[in-house]
DSSP file (Angstrom, degrees, kcal/mol; ACC not computed):
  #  RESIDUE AA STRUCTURE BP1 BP2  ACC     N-H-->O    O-->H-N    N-H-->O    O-->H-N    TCO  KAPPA ALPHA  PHI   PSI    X-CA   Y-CA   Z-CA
    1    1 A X              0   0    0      0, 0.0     2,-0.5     0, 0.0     3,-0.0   0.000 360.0 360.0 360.0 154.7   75.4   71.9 -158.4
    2    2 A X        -     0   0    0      1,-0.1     2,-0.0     6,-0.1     6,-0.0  -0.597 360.0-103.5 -94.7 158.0   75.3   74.4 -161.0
    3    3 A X        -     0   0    0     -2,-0.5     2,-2.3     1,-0.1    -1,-0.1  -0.260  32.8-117.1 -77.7 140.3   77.2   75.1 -163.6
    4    4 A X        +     0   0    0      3,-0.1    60,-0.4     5,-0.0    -1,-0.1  -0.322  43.5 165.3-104.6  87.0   79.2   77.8 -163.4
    5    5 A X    >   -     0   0    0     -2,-2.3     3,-1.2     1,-0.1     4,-0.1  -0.056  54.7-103.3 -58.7 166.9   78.3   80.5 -166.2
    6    6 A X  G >> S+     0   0    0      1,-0.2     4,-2.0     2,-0.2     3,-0.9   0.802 123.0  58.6 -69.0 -36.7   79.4   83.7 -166.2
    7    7 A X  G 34 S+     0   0    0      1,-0.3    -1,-0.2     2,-0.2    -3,-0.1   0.768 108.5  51.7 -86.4   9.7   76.0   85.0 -164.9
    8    8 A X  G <4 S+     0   0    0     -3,-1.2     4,-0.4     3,-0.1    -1,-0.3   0.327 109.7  45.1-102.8  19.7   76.5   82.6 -161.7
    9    9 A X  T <> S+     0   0    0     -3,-0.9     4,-1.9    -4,-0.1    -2,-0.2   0.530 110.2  52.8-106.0 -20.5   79.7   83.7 -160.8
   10   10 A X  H  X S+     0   0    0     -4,-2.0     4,-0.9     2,-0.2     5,-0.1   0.740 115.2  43.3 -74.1 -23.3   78.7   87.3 -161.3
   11   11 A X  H >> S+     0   0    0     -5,-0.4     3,-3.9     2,-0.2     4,-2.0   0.973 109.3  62.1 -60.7 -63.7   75.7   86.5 -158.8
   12   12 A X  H 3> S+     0   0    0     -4,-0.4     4,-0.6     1,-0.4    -2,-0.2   0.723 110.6  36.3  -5.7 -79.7   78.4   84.6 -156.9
   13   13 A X  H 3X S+     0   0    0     -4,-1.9     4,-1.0     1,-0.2    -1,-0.4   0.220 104.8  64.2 -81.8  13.3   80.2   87.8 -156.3
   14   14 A X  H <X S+     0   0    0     -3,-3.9     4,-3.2    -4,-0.9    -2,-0.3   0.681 107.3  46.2 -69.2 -46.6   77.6   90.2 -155.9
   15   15 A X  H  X S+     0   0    0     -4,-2.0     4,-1.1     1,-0.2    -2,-0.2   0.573 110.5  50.4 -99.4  14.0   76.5   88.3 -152.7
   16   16 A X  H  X S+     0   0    0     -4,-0.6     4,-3.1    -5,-0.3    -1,-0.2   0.860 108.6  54.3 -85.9 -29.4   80.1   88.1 -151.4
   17   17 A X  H  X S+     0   0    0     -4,-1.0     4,-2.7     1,-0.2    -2,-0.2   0.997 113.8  47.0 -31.2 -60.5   80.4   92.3 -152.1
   18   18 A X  H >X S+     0   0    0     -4,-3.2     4,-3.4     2,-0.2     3,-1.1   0.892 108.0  49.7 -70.3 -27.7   77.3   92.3 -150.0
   19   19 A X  H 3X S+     0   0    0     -4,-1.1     4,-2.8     1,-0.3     5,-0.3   0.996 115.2  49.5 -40.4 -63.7   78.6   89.7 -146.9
   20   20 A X  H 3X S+     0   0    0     -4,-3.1     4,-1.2     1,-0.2    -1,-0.3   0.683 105.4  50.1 -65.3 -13.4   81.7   91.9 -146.8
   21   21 A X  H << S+     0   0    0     -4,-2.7    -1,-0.2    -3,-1.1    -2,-0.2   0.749 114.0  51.3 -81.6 -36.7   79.6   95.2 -146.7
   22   22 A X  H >X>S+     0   0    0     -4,-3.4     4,-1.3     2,-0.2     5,-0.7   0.992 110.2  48.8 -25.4 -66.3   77.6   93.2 -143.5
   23   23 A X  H 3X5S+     0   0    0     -4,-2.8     4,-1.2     1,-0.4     3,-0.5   0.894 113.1  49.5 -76.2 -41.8   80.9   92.4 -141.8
   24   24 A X  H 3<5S+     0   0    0     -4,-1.2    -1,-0.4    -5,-0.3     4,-0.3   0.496 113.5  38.0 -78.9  15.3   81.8   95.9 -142.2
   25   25 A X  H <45S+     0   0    0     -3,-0.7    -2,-0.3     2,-0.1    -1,-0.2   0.520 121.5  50.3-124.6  -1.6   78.9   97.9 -140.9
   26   26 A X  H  <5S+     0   0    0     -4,-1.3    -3,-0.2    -3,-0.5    -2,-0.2   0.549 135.5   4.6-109.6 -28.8   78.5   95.1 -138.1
   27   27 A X  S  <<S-     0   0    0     -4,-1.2    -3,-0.1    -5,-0.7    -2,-0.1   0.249  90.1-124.4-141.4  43.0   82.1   95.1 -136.9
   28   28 A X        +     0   0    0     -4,-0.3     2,-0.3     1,-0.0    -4,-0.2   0.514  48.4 157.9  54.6  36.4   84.3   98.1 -138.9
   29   29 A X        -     0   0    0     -6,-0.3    -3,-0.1     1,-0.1    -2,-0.1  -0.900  39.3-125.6 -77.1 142.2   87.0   95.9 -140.3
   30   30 A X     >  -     0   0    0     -2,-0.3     4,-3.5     1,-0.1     5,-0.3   0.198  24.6 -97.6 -83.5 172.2   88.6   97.6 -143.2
   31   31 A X  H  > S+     0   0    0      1,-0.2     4,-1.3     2,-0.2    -1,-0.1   0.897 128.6  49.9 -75.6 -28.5   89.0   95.9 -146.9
   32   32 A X  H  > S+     0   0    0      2,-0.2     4,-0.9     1,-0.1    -1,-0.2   0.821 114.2  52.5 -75.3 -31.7   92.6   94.7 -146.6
   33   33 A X  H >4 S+     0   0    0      2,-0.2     3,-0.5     1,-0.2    -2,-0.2   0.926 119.5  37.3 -68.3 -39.9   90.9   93.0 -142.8
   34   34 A X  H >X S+     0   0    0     -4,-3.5     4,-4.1     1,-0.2     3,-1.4   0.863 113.0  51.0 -90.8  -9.6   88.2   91.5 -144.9
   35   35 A X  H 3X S+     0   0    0     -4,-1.3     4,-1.4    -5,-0.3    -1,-0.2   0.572 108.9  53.1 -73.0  -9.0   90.1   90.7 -147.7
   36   36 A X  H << S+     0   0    0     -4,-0.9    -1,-0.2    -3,-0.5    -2,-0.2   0.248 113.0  46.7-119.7  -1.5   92.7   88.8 -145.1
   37   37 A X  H X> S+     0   0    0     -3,-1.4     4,-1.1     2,-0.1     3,-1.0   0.631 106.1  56.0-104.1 -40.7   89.6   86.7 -143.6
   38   38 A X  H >X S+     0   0    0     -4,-4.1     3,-3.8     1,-0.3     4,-3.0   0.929 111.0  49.0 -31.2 -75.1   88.1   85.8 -147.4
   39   39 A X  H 3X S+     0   0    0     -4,-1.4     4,-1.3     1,-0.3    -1,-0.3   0.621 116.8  42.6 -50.2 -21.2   91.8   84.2 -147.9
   40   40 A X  H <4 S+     0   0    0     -3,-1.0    -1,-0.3     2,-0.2    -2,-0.2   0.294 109.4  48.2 -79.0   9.4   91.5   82.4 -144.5
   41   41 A X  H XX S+     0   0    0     -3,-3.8     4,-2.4    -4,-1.1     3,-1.1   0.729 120.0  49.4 -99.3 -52.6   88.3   81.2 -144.7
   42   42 A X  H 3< S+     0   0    0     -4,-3.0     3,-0.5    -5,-0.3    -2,-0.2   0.789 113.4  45.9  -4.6 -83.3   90.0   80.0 -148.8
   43   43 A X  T 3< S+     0   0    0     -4,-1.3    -1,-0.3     1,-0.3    -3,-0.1   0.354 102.7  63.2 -74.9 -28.8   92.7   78.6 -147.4
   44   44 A X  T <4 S+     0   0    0     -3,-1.1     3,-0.4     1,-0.2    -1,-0.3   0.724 111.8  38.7 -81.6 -32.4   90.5   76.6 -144.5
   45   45 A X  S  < S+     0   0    0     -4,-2.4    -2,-0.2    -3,-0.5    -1,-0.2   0.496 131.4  31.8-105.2  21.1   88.6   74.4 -147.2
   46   46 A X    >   +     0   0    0      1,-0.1     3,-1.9     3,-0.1    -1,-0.3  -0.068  61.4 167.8-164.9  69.0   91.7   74.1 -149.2
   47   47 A X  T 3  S+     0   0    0     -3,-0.4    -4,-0.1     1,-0.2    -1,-0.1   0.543  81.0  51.3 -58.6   1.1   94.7   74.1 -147.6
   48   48 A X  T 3  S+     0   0    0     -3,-0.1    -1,-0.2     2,-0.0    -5,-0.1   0.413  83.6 141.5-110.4  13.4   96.8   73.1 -150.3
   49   49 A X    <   -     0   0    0     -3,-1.9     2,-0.4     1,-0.1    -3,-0.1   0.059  42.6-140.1 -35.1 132.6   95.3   75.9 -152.6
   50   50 A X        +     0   0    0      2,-0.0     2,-1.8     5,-0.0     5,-0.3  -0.405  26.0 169.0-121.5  74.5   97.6   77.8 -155.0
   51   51 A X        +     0   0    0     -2,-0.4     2,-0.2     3,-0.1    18,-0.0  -0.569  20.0 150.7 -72.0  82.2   97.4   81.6 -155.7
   52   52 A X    >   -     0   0    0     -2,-1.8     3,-1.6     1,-0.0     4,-0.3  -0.717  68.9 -89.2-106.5-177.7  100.3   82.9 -157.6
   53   53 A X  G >> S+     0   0    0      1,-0.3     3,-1.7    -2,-0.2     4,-1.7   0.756 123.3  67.0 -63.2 -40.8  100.6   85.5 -159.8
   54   54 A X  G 34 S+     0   0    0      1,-0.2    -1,-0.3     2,-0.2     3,-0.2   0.917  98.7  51.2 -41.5 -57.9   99.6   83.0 -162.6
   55   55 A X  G <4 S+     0   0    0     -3,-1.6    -1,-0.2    -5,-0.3    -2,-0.2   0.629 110.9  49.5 -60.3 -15.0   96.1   82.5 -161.3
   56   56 A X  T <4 S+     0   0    0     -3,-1.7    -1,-0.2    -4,-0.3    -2,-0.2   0.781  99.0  58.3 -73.5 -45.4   95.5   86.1 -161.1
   57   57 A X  S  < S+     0   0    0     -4,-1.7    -1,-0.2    -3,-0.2    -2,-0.2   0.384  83.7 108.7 -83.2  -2.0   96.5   87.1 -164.5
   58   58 A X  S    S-     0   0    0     -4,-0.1     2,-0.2     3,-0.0     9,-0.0  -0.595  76.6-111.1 -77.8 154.5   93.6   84.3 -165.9
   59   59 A X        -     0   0    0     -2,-0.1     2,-0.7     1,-0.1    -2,-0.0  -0.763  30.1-101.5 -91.0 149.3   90.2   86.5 -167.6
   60   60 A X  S    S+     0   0    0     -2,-0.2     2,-0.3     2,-0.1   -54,-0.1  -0.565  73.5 134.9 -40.4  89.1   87.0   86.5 -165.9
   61   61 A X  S    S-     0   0    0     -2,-0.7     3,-0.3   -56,-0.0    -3,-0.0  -0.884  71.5 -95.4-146.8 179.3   85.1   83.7 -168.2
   62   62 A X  S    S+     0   0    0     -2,-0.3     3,-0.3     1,-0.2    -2,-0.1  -0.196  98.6  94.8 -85.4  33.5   82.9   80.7 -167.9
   63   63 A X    >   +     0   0    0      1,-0.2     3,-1.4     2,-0.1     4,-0.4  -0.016  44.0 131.6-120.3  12.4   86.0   78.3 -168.2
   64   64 A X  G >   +     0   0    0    -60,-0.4     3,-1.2    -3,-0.3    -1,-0.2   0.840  63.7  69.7 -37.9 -46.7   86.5   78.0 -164.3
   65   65 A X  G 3  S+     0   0    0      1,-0.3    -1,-0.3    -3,-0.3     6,-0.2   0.649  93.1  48.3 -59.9 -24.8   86.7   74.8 -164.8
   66   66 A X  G <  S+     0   0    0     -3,-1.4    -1,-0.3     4,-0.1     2,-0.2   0.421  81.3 108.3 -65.5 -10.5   90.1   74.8 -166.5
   67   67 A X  S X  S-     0   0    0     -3,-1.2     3,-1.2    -4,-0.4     4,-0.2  -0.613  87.0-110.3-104.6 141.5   91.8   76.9 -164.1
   68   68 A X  T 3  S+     0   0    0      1,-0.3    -1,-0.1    -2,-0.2    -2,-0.1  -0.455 107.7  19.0 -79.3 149.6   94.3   74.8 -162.0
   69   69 A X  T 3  S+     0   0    0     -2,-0.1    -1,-0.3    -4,-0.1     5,-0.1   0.108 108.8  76.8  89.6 -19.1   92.2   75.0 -158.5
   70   70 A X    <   +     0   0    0     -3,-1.2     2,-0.5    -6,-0.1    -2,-0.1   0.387  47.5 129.5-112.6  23.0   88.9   76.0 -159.5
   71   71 A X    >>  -     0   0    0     -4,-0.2     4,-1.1    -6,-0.2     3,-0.8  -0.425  48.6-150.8 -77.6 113.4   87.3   72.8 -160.9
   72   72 A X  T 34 S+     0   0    0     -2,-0.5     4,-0.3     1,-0.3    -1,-0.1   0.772  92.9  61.9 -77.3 -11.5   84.1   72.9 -159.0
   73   73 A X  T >4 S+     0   0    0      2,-0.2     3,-0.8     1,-0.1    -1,-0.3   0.855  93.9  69.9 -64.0 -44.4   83.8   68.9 -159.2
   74   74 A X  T <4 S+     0   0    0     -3,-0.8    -2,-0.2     1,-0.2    -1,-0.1   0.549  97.2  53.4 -79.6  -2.3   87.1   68.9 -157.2
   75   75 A X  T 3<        0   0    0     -4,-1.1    -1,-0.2     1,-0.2    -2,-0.2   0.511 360.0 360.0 -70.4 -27.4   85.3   70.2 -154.2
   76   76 A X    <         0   0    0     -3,-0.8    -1,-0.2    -4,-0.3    -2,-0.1   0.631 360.0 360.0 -75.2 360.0   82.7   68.2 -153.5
């Protein structure tokens, strides 16, 4: 896997922007609709996943791996 630098997690989210601009111009769901499938698709490979306010409130950096959830090791 690769390590995850700030210029792969900015890739990373450039090509989820563009899935979610797919899913709306092939079926019209609105941003809170795709934003309410992201978190169930989330939430399906990790049910025990923990988004509170805490995880939000972290800065954008190459230190994903520190962030309680996001350890990309704990995934495989």
């Amino acid at each position: 896997m690769q390590e995850w630098t700030d210029e792969f997690i900015r890739h990373a989210q450039q090509e989820l922007v563009a899935t979610v601009k797919d899913w709306q111009y092939d079926y019209g769901p609105t941003d809170e609709e795709c934003a309410a499938m992201l978190l169930w698709m989330a939430l399906r490979l990790k049910p025990d996943l923990n988004l509170g306010p805490d995880v939000m409130k972290q800065p954008a950096s190459s230190d994903v791996a520190q962030r309680p959830g996001m350890n990309p090791e704990s995934h495989r």
